[in-house]
N, C-alpha and C positions, 0 to 999 in steps of 0.2 A: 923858488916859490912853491908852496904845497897845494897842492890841488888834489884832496882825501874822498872817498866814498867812505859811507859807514854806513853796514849795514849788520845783521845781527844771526845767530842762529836758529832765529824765529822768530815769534811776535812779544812784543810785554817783554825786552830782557833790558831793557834800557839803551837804548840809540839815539834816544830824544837827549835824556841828561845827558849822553856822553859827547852827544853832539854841539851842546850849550858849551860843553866844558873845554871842548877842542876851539870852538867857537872864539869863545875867549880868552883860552891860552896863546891862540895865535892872530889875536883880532882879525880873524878871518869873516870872510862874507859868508854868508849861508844860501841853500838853494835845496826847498825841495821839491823834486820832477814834479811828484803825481802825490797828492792827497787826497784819500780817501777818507770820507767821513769829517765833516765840519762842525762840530760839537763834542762836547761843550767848545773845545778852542781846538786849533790846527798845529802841528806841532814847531812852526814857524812862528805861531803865536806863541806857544809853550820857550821855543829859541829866545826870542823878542826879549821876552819877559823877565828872562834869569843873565842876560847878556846886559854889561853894562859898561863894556868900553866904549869912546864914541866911535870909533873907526868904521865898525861890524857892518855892513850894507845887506840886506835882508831882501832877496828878489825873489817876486813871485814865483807862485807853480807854473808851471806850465797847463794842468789838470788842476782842477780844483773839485772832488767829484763828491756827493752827497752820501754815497752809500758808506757806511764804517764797513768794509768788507775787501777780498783783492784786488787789486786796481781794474782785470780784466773783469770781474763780472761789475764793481762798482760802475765802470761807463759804458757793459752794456746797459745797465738801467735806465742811463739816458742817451741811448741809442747812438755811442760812441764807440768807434774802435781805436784804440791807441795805435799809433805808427812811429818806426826809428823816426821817420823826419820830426817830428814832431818837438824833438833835444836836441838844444843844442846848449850847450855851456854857456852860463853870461859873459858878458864880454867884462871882466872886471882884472884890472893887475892885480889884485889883494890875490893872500891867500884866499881859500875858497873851500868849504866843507860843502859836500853832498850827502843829504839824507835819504836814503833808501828807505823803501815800503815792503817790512816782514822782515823774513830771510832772500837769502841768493837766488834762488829758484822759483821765485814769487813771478807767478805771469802778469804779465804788464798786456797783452795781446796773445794770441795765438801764435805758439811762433815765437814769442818775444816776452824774455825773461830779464828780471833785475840784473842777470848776469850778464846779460847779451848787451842790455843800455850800460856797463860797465866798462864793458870793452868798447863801445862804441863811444863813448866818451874820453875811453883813453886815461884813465883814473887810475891811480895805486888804492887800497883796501885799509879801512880798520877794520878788524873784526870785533863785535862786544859778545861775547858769551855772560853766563848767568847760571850757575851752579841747580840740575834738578837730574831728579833717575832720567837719563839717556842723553845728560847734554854732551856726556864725552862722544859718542855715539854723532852728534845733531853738529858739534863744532869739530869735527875730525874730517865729516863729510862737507863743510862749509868750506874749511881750508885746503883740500882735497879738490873740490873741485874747484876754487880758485885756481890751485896749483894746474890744473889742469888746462886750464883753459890760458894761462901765460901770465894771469895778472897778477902784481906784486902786492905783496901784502907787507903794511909796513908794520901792524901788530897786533895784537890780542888785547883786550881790556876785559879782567876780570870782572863782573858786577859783582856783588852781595859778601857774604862773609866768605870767611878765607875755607878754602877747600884742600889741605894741602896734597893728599894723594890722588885727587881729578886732574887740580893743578898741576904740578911736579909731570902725572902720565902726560898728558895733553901737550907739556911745554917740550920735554925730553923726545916724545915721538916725534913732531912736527921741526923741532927747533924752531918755531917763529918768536920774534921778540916779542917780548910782554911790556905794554906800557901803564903807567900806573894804575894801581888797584882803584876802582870806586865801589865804596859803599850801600845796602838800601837806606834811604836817609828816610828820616820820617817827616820833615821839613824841609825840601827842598827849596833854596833859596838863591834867591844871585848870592848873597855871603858862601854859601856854601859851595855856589859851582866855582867864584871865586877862586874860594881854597883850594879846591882841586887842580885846579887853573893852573895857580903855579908851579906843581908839580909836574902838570902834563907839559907847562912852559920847558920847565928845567930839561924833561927827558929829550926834547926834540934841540935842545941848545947841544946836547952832549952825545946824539947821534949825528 
């Protein structure tokens, strides 16, 4: 059974579609901890929205927090401190995607980092990078300190147009597996996370 975090090498590189897309390649459940910022829609609604097998079971945040900003100052603004007890996995047999807030090192608490809730739940890692000056730099230190810290990373997901000498350095340094490329779509649609869908199906039948 897969039980996936995904989290990204910063903010805006796409973890939401990739997360749809994983979603429904493996009609898996979705769950994400801490949501920051509730407008226009949450990215559970964004999941919702483009997921369209019936199976998918969609469980609340745990947080649900108003401020669009990092989880740790979004609830201190309503006079919250997040705590490890606070996570705990739903109880669900399905596979099960976990969406992450930011990148890896994103404080959730004082003390208490996306990474730390990572290991605390006990997760293997997608990583999504997103092709810009320093992402080799921003996804090297992503993977790095995964690596660091024990946890498995099952693979890399390119976003945007093809890069092939960031690509190529990043995969050759790391050797982490690459699973299918996603595109910037200008129409993101269920058809579209669809199509990807199947592809992301295929790679995980053939690992």
């Amino acid at each position: 059974m897969e039980k996936l975090f995904i989290t990204g090498i910063g903010t805006d590189v796409g973890k939401t579609f990739v997360s749809a897309i994983l979603t429904e390649a493996l009609q898996a459940d979705y769950w994400k901890p801490v949501q920051a910022g509730l407008e226009p829609s949450t990215d559970a609604g964004t999941v919702r929205s483009l997921v369209q097998n019936p199976v998918s079971r969609f469980w609340p945040e745990r947080h649900r927090l108003h401020l669009p900003a990092s989880p740790h100052a979004a609830a201190a603004a309503e006079g919250l401190t997040l705590q490890p007890v606070d996570f705990e996995l739903p109880a669900t047999e399905n596979h099960l995607l976990v969406e992450g807030a930011g990148g890896l090192l994103v404080p959730l608490a004082p003390g208490f980092l996306i990474a730390d809730l990572i290991q605390q739940l006990g997760l293997d890692v997608v990583v999504v990078s997103r092709n810009y000056l320093g992402s080799i730099n921003h996804t090297l230190l992503t993977l790095e300190a995964l690596h660091s810290r024990g946890i498995r990373v099952r693979g890399l997901v390119f976003n945007g147009e093809p890069t092939p000498a960031t690509e190529s350095f990043i995969q050759q340094h790391t050797g982490v597996p690459l699973l299918p490329r996603v595109r910037l779509e200008t129409d993101v649609s269920p058809a579209v996370v669809s199509r990807y869908a199947a592809e992301f199906r295929q790679w995980f039948k053939e690992m």
